[in-house]
Backbone as CSV, one residue per row, in Angstrom:
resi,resn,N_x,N_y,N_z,CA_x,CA_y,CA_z,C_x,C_y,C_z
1,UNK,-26.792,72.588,19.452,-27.749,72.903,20.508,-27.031,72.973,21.851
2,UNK,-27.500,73.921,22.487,-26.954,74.088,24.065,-27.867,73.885,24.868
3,UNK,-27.752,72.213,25.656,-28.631,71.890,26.973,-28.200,72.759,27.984
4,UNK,-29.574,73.556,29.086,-29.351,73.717,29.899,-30.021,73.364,31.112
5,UNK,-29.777,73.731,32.391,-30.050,73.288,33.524,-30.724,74.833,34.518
6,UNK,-31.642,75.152,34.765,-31.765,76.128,35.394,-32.820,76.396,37.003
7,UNK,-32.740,77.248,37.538,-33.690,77.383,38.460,-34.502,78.854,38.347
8,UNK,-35.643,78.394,38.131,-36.445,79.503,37.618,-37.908,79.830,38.723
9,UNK,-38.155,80.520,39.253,-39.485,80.942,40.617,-39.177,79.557,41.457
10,UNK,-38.254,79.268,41.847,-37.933,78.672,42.988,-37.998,76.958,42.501
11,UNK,-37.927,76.434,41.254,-38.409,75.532,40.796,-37.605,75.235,39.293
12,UNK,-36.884,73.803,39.647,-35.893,73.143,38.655,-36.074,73.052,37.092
13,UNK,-35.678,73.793,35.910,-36.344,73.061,34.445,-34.858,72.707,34.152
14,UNK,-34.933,72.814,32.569,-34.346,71.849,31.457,-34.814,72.787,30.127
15,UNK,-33.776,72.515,29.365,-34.533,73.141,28.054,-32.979,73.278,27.464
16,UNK,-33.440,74.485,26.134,-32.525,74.638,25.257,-31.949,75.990,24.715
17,UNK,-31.039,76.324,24.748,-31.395,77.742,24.007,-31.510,78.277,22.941
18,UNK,-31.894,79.245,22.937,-32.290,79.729,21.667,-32.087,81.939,21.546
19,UNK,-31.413,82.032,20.867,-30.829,83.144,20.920,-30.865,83.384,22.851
20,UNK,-31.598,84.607,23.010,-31.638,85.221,24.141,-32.236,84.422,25.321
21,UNK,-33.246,83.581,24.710,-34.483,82.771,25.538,-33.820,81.352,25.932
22,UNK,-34.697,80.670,26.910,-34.431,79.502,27.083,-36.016,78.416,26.661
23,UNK,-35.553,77.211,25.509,-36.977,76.896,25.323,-36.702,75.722,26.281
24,UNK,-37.657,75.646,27.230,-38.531,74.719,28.359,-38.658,72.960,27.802
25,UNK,-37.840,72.262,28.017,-38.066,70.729,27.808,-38.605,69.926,29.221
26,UNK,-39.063,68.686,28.510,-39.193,67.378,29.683,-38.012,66.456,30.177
27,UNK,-36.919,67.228,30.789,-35.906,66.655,31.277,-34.740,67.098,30.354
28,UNK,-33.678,66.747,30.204,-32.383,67.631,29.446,-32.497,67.108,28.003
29,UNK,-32.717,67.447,27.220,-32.605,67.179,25.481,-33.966,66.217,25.327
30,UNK,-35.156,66.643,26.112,-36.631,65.979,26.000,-37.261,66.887,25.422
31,UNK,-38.242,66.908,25.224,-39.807,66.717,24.227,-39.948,68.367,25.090
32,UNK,-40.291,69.233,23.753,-40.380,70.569,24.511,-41.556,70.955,25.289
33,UNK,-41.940,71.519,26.343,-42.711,71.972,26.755,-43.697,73.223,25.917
34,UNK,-43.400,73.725,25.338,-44.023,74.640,24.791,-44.121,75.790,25.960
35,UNK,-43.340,75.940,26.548,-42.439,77.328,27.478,-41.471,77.808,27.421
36,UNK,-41.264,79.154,27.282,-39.965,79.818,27.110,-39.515,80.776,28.616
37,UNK,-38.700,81.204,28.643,-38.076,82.640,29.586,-36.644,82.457,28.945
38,UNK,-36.468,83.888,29.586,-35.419,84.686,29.140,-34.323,83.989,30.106
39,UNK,-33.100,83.923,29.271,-31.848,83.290,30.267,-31.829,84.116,31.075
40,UNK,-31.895,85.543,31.359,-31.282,86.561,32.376,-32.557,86.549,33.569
41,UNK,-33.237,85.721,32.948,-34.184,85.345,34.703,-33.977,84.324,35.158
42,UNK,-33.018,83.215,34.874,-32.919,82.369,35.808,-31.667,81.881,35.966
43,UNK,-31.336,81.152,37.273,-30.208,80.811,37.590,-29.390,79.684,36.975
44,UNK,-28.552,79.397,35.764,-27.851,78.326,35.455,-27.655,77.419,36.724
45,UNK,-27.926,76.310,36.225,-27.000,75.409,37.590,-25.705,74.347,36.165
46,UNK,-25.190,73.118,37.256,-24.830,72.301,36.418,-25.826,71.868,35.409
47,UNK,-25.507,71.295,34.472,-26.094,71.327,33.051,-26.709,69.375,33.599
48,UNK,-26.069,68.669,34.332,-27.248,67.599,34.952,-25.801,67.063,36.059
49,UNK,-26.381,65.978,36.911,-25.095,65.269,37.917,-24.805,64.093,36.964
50,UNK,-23.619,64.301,36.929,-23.270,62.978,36.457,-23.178,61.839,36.739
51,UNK,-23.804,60.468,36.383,-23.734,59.062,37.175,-21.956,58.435,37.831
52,UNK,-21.003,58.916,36.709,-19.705,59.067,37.183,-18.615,60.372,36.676
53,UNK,-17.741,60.613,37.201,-16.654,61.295,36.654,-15.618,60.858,36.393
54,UNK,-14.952,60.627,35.436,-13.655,60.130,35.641,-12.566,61.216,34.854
55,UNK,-12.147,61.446,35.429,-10.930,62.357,35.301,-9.640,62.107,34.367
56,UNK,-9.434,62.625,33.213,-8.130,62.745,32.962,-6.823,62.999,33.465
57,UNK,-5.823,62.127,33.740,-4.330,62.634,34.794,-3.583,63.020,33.193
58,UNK,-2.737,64.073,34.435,-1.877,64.579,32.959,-1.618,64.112,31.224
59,UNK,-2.515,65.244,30.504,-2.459,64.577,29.450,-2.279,65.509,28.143
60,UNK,-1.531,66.351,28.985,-0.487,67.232,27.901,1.102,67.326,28.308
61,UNK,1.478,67.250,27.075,2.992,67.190,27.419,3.811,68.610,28.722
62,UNK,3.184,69.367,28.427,3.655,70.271,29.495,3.323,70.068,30.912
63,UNK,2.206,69.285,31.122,2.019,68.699,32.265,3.052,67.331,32.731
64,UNK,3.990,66.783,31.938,4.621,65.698,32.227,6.122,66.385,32.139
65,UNK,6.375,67.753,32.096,7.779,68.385,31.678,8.160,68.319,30.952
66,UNK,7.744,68.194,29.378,8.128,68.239,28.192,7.641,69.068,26.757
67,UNK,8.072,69.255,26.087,7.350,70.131,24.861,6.563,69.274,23.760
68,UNK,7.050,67.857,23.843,6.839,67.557,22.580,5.756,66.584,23.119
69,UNK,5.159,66.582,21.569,3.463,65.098,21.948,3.861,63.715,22.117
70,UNK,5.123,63.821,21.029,5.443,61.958,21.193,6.386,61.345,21.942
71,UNK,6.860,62.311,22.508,8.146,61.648,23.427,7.166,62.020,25.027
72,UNK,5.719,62.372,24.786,5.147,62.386,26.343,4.060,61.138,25.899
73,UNK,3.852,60.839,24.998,2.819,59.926,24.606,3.630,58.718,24.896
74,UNK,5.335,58.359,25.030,6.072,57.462,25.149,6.150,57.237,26.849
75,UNK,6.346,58.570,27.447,6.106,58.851,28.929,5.076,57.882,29.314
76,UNK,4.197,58.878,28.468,2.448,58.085,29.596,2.314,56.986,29.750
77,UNK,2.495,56.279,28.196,2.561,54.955,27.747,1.118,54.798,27.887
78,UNK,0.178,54.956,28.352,-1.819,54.910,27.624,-2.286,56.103,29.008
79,UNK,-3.107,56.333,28.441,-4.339,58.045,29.165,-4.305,56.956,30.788
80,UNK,-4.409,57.903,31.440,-4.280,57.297,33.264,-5.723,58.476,33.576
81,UNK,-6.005,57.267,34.758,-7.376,58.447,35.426,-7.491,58.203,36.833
82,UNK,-8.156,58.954,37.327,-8.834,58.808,38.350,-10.049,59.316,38.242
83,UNK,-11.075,58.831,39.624,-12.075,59.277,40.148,-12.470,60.862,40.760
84,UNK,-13.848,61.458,40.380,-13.955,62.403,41.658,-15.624,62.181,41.469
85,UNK,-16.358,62.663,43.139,-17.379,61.869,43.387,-18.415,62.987,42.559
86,UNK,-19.665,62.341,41.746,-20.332,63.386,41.253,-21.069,64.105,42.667
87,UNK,-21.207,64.314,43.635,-21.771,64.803,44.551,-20.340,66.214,45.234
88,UNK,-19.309,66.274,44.161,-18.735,67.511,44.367,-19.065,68.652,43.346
89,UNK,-20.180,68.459,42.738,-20.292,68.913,41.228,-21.368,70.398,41.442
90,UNK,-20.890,71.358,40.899,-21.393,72.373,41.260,-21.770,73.464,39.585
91,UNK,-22.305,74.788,39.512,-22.838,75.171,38.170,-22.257,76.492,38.671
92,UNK,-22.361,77.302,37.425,-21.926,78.413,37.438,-22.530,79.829,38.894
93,UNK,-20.987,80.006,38.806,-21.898,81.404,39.712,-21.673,80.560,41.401
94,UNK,-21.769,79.428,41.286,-21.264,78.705,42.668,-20.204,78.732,43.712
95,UNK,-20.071,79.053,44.506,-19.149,79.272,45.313,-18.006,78.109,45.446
96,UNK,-16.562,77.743,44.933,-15.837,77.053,45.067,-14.999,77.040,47.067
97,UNK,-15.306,76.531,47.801,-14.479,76.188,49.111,-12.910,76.054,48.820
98,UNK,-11.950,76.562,49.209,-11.060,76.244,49.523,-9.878,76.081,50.852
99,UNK,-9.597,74.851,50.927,-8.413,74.786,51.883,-7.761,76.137,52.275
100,UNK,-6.936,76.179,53.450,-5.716,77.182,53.593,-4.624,77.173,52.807
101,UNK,-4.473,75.918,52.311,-3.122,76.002,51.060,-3.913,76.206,50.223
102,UNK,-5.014,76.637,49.550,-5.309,77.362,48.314,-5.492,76.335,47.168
103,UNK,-6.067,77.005,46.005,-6.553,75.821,45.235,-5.866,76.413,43.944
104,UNK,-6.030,75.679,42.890,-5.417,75.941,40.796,-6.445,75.286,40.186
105,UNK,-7.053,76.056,39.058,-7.508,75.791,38.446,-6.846,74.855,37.661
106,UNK,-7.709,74.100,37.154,-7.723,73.566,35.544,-8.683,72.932,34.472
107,UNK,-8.506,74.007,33.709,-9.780,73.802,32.785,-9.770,72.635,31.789
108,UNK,-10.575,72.040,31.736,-11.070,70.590,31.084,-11.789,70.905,30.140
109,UNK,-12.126,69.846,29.447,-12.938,69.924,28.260,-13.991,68.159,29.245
110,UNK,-15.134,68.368,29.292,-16.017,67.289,29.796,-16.820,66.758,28.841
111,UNK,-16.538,65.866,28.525,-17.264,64.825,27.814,-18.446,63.975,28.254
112,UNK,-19.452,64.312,27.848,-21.182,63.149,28.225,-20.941,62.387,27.452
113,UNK,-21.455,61.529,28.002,-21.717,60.220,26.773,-23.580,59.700,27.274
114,UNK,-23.754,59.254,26.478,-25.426,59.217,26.038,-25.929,57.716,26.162
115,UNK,-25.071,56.424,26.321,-25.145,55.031,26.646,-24.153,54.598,27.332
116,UNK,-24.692,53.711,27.711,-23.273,52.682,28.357,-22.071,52.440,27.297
117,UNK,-21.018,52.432,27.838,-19.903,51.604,27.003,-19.103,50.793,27.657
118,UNK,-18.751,49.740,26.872,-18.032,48.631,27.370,-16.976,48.133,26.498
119,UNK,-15.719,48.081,26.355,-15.031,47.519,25.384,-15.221,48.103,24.000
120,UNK,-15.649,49.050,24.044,-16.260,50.149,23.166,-14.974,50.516,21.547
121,UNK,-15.365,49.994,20.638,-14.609,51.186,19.232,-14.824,52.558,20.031
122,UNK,-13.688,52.467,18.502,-13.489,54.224,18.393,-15.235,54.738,17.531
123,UNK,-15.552,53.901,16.851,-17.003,54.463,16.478,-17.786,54.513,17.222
124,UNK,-17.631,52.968,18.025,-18.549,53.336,19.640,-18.560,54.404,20.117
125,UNK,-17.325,54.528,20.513,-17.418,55.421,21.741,-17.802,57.301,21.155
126,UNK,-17.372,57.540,19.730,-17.707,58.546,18.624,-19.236,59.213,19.456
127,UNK,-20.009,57.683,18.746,-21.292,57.726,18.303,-21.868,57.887,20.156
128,UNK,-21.548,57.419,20.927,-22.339,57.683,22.275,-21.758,59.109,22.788
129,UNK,-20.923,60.023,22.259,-20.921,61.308,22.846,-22.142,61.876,22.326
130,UNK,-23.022,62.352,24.055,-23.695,63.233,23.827,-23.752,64.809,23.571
131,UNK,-21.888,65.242,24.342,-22.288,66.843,23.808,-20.585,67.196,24.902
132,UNK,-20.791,68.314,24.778,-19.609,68.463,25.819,-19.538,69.703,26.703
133,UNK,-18.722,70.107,27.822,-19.333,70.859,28.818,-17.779,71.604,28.939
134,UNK,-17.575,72.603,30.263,-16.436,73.026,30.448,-16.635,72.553,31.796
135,UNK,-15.576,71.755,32.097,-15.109,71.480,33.722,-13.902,71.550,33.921
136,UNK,-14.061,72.105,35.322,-13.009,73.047,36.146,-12.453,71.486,36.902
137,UNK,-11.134,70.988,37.230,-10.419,69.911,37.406,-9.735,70.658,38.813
138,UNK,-11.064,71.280,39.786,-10.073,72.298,41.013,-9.181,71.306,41.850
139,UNK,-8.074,71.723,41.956,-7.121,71.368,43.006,-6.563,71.690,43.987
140,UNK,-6.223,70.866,45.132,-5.570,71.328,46.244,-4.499,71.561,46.144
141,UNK,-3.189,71.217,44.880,-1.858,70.728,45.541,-1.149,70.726,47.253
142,UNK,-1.415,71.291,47.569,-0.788,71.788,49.058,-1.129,70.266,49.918
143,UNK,-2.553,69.852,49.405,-3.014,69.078,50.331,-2.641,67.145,49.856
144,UNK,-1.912,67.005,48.998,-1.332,66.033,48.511,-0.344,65.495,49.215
145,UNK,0.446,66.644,50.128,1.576,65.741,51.399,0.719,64.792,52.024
146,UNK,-0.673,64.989,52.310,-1.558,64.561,53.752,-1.779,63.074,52.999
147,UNK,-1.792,62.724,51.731,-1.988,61.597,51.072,-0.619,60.547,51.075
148,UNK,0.294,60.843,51.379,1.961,60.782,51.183,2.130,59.667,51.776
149,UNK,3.342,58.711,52.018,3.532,57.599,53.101,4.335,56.967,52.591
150,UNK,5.317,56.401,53.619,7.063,55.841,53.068,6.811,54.273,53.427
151,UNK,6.716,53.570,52.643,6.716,52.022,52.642,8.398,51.091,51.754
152,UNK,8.556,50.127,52.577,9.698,49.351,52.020,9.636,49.053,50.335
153,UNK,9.659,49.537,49.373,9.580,49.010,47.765,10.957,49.109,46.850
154,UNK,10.754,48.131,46.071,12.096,47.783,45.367,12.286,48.690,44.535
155,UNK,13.418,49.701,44.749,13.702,50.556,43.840,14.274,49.837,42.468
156,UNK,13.633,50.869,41.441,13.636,50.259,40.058,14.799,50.838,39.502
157,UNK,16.010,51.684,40.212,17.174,52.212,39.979,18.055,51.396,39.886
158,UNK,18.155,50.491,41.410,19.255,49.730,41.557,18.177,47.866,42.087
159,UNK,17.424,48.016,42.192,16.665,46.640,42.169,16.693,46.694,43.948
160,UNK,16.682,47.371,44.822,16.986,46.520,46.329,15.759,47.284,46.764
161,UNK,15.475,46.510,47.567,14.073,46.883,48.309,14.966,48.071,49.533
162,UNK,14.058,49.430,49.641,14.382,50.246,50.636,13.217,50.889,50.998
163,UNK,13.157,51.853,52.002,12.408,53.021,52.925,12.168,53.558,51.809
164,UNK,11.240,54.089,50.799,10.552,54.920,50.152,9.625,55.908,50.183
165,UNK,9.423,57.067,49.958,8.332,57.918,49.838,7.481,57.587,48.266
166,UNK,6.465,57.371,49.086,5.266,56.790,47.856,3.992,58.212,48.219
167,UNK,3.803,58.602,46.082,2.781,59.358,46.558,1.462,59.454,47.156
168,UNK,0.680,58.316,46.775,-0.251,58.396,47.324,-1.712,58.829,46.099
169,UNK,-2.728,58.325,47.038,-3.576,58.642,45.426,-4.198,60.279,45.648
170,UNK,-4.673,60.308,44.760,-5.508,62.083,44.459,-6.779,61.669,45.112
171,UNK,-6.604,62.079,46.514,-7.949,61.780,47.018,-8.071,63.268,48.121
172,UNK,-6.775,64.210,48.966,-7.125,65.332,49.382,-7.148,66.033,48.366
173,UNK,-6.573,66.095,47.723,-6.246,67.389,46.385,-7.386,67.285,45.585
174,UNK,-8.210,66.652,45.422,-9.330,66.311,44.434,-10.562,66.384,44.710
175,UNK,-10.668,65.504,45.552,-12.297,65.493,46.253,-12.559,65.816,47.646
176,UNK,-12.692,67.019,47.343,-13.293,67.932,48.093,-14.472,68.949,47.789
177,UNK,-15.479,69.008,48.476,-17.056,69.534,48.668,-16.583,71.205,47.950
178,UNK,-17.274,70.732,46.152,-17.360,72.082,45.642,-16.036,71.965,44.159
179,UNK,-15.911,70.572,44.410,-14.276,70.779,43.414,-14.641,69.869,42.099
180,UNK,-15.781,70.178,41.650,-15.905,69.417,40.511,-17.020,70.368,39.308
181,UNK,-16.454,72.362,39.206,-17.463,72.915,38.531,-17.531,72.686,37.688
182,UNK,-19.002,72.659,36.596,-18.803,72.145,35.197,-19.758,73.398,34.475
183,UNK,-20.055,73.357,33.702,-21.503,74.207,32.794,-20.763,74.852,31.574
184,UNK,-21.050,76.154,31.225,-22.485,76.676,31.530,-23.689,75.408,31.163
185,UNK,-23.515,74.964,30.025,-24.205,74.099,29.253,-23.512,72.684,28.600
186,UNK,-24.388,72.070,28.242,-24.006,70.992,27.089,-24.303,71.575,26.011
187,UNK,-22.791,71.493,25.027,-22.929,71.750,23.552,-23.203,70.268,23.199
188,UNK,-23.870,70.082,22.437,-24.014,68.708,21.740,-23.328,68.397,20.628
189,UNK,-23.012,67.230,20.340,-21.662,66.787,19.393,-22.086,67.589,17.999
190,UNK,-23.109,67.489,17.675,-23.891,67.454,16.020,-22.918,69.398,16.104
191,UNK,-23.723,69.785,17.216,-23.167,71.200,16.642,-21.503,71.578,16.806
192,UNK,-20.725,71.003,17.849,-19.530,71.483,18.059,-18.824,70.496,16.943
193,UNK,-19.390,68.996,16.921,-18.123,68.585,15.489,-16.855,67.975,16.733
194,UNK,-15.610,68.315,15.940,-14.832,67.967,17.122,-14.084,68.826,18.065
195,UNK,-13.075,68.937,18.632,-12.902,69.724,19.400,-11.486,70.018,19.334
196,UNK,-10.830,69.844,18.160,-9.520,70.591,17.875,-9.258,71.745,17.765
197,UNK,-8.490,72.006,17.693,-7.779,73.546,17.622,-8.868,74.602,18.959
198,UNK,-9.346,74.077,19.419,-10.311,74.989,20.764,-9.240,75.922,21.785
199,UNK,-9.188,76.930,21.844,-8.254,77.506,22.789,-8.694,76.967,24.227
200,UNK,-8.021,76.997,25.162,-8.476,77.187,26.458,-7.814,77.963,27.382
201,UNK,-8.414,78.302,28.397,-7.592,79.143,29.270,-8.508,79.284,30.929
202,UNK,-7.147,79.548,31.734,-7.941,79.718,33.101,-7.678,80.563,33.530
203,UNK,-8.068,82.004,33.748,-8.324,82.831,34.865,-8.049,82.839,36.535
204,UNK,-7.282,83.313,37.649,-7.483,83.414,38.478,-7.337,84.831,39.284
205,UNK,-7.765,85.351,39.754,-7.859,86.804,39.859,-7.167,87.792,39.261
206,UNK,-8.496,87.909,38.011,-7.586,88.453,36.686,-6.069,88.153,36.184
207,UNK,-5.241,87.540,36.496,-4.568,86.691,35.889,-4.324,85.526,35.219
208,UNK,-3.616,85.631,34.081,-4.515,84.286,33.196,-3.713,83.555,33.649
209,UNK,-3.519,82.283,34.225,-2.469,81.114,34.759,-2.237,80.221,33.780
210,UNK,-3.581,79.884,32.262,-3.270,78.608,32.269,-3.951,78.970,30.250
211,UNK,-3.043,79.320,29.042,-3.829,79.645,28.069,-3.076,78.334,26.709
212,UNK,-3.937,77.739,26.133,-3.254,77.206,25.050,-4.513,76.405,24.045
213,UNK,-4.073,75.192,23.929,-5.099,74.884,22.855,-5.432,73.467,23.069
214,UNK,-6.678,72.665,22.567,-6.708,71.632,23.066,-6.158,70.574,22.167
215,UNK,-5.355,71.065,21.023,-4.357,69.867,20.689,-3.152,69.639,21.163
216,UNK,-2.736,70.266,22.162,-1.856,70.009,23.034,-2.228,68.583,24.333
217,UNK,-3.647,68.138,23.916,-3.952,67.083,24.440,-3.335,65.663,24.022
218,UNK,-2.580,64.903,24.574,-1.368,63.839,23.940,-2.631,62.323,23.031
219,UNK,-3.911,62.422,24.197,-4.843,61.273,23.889,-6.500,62.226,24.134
220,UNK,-7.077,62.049,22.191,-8.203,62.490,22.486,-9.237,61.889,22.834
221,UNK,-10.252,62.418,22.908,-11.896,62.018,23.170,-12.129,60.383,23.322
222,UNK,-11.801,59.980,22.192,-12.154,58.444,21.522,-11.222,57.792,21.879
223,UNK,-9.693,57.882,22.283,-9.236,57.554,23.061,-9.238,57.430,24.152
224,UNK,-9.430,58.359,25.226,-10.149,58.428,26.557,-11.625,57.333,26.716
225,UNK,-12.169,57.569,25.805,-13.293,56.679,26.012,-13.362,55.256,25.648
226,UNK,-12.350,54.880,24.885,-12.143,53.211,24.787,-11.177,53.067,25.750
227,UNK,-10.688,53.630,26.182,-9.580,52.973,27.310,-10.428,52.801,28.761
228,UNK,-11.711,53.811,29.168,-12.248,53.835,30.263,-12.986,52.538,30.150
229,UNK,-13.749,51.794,29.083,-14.380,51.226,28.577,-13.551,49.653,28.497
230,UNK,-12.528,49.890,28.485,-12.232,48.591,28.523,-11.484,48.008,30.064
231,UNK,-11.772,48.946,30.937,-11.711,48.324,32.657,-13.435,48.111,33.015
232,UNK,-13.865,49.133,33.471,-15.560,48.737,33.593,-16.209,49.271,32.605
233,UNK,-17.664,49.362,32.468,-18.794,49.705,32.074,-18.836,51.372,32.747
234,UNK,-18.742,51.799,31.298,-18.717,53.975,31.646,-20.360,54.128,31.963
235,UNK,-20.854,54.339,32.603,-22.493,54.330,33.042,-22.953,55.550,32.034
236,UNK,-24.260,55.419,31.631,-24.867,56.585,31.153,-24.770,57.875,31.528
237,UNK,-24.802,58.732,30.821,-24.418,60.280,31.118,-23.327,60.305,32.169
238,UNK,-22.396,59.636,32.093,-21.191,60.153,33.028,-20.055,61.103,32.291
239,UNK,-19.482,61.470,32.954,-18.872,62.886,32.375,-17.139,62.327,32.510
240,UNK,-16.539,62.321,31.245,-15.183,62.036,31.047,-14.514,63.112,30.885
241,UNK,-13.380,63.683,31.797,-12.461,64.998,31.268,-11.507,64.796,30.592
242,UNK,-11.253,65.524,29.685,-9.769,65.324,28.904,-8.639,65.483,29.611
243,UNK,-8.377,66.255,30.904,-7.223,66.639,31.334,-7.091,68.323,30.990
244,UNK,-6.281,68.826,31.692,-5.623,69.848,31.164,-4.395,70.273,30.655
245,UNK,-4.023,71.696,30.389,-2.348,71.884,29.522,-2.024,72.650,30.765
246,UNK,-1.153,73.136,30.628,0.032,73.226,31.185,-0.066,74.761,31.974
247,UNK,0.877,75.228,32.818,0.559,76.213,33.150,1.597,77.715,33.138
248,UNK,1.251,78.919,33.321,2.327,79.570,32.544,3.308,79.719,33.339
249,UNK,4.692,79.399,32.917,5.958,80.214,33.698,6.047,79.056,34.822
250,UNK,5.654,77.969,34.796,5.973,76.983,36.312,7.048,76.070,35.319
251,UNK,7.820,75.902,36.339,8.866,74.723,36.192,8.762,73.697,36.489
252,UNK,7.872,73.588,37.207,7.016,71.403,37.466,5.607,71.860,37.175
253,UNK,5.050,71.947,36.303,3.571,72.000,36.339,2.588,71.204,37.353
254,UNK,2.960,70.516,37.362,2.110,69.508,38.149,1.711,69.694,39.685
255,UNK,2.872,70.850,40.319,2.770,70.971,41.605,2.894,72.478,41.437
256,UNK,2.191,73.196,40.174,1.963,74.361,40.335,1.165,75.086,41.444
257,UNK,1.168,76.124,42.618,0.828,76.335,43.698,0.201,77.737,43.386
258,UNK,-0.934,78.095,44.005,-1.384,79.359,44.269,-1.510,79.261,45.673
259,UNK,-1.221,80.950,46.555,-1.590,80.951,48.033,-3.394,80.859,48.296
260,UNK,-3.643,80.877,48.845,-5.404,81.220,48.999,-5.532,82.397,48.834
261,UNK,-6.554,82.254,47.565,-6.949,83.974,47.171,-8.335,83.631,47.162
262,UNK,-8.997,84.423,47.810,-10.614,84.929,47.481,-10.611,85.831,46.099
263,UNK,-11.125,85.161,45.172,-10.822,85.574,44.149,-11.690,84.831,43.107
264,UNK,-12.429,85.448,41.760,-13.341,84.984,40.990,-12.001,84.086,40.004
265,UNK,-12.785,82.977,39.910,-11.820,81.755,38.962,-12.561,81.626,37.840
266,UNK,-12.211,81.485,36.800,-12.510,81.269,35.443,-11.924,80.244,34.726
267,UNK,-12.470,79.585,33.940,-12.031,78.496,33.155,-12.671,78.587,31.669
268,UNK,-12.632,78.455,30.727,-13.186,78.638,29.839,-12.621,77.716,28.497
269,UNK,-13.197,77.396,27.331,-13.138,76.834,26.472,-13.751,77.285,25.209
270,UNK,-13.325,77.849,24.101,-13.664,78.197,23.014,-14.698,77.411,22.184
271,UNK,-15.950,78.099,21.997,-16.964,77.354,20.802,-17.703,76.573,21.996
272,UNK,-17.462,76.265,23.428,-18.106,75.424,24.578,-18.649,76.527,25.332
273,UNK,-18.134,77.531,26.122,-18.311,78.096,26.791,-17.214,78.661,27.993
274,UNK,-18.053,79.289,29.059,-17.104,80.411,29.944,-17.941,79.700,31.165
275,UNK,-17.336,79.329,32.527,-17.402,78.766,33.616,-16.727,79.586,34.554
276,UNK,-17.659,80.240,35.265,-16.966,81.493,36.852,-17.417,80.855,38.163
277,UNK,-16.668,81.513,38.559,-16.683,80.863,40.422,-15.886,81.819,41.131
278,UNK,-16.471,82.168,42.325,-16.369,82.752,43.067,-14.653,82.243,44.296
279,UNK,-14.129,82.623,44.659,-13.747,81.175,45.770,-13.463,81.885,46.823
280,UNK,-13.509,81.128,47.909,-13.815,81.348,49.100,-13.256,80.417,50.178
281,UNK,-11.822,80.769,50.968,-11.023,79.916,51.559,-11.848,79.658,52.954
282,UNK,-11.529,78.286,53.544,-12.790,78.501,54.626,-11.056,78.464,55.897
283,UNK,-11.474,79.547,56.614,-10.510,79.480,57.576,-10.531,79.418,59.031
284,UNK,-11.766,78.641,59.162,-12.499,78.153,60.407,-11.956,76.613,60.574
285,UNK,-11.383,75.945,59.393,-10.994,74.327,59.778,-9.774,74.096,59.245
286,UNK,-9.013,73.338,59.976,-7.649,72.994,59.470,-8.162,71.725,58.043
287,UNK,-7.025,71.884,57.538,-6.543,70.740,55.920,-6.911,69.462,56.343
């Protein structure tokens, strides 16, 4: 089943689809209304806001400079995350903002979950996925110097405390108003099963930047979700990303750069769905 989220005569529903139509529920995966319309009359939005996001950090080997799964799974040493605020969260067809240094896609695979978890199994955490979404993981790189700052720390080379450049957390590059697209819909677990072998790929003005598969992911689903689970309590319907792969032809992935292009962005995920955005550099305010 595919939850969706829409705006239809000026006024918010919920429902499900069904071939061409959308059938009309009481809130997202509720009790049907006994109303239908056609998807091509109304506007998708995000598929719901999420209570949290937590983000996957690099979690394919090509994102850490390497080819192989187990000598980056030795790298990572366990799945790393951060935050981005659900109030950057936007639906298809939405206009993405970008900085003057320009933004990169990266397409995610987003995970709902349907209860709380805490210290959660791998069956736990299984059994509370509610469905899964495509989210766009937009980035600033450019704007990651502004996070930057050189403090005295003991280098782990030679042991002596010196002047260091420390990076700093993902807080310009990340959260920023418009940088968290997700949709079209929620596939729900029952129908997608799991999510191996899924191609993915990202689009940026008609160029594909970013194409591979999602077992190139080093830590899956059930991993991600007992590890979030065992720092706090994952709140209901919050949305977990897997991370993304790698990108084409860059030699540090990680600080892969596009200039600012006004330009339609795409992200997409096989058997989930296709996620577009418009983008739109704002060049009225400095970084």
């Amino acid at each position: 089943m595919k939850l969706v989220s829409f705006i239809w005569r000026g006024e918010t529903g919920t429902g499900y689809l069904k071939g061409d139509s959308i059938v009309m529920t009481q809130g997202l995966g509720g009790r049907e209304t006994g109303e239908e319309v056609k998807i091509d009359q109304v506007k998708l939005t995000a598929p719901l806001i999420p209570s949290a996001i937590f983000c996957t950090l690099v979690n394919s080997p090509r994102m850490l400079g390497v080819e192989d799964k187990r000598e980056a799974r030795e790298m990572l040493g366990s799945p790393k995350f951060f935050l981005k605020l659900p109030q950057l969260v936007i639906g298809p067809g939405d206009v993405i903002l970008a900085p003057q240094s320009g933004v990169r896609p990266e397409v995610e695979i987003g995970v709902i979950v349907s209860k709380p978890l805490k210290m959660a199994s791998r069956e736990e955490a299984r059994n509370a996925i509610l469905g899964y979404t495509v989210f766009n993981d937009v980035t600033a790189p450019g704007e990651m110097k502004e996070d930057m700052y050189y403090a005295y720390r003991r280098d782990p080379m030679d042991g002596k405390v010196k002047k260091m450049a420390v990076r700093g957390s993902h807080f310009r590059n990340k959260n920023r108003d418009t940088f968290a697209p997700m949709g079209p819909w929620i596939v729900t677990a029952d129908e997608l099963g799991d999510i191996t072998g899924l191609t993915m790929r990202s689009i940026y003005g008609d160029v594909v930047v970013q194409e591979g598969k999602s077992d190139e992911l080093i830590y899956g689903v059930e991993d991600l979700l007992v590890e979030v689970s065992k720092v706090l309590t994952v709140p209901r319907l919050s949305l977990i990303s897997t991370g993304t792969i790698g990108y084409r032809g860059a030699e540090e992935a990680s600080e892969y750069k596009f200039q600012a292009l006004e330009a339609n962005l795409v992200v997409e995920v096989e058997k989930i769905g296709k996620l577009e955005n418009p983008v739109k550099v704002d060049r009225h305010h400095q970084s």
